[in-house]
C-alpha positions in Angstrom: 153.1 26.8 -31.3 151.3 30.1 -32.4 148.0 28.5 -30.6 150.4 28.1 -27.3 150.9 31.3 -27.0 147.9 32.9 -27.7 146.3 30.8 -24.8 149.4 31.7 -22.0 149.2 35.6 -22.8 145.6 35.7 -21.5 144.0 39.5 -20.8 143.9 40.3 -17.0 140.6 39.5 -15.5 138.6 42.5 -15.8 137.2 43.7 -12.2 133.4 44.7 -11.6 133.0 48.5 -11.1 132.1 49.8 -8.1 128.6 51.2 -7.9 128.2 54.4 -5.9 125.8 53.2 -2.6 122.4 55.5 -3.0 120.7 56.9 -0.3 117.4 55.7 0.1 114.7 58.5 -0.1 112.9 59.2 3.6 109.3 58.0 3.9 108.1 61.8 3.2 110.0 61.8 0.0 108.6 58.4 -1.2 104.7 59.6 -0.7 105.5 62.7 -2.5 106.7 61.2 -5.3 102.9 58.7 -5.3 101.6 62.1 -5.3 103.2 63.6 -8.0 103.1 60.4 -10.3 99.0 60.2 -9.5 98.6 63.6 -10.6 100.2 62.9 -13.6 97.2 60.4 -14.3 94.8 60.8 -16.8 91.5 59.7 -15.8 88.8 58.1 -17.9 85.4 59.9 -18.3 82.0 59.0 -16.7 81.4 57.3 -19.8 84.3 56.1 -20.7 84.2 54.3 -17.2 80.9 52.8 -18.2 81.7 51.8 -21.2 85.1 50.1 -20.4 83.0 48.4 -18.0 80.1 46.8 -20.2 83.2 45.6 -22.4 85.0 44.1 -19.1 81.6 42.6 -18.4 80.6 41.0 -21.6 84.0 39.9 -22.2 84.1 37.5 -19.2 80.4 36.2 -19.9 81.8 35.2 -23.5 85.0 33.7 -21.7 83.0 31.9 -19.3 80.4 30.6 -22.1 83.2 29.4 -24.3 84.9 27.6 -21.1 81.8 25.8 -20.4 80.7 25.0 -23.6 84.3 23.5 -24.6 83.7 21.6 -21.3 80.8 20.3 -21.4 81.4 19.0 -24.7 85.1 17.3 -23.6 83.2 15.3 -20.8 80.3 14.9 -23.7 83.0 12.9 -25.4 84.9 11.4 -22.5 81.3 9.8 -20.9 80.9 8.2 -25.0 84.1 6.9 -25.4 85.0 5.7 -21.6 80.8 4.9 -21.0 81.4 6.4 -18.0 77.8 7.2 -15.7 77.4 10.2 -14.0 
């Protein structure tokens, strides 16, 4: 009986707050706040620019090395076990 009425004296359904409606900042406001977030920005050197570069540029040759290489070598084995011509 104990479990009985534990389940009938159930808490009141709880209601969602209201959020406040905010007004949406004006297209002059909006631009003025890129402005002050790009000055904010801390850009990199001449030479940090062309070294960050060089790394971008070598990365993606070794990505694209590896990619082919583990390619070439998957339809290396599909052609020996299948005997398929190309």
């Amino acid at each position: 009986m104990a479990k009985e009425n534990k389940l009938e004296a159930k808490a009141p359904a709880k209601k969602k707050p209201v959020r406040p409606k905010r007004e949406r900042p004006s297209i002059r406001e909006y631009f003025k706040g890129i402005r002050t977030e790009v000055k904010k920005v801390v850009w990199p050197t001449r030479k940090e620019l062309g070294t960050f570069t060089v790394v971008v540029i070598l990365t993606c040759t070794f990505f694209a090395l590896a990619f082919w290489g583990i390619d070439s070598g998957v339809l290396a084995m599909l052609k020996g076990i299948l005997g398929i011509n190309m």
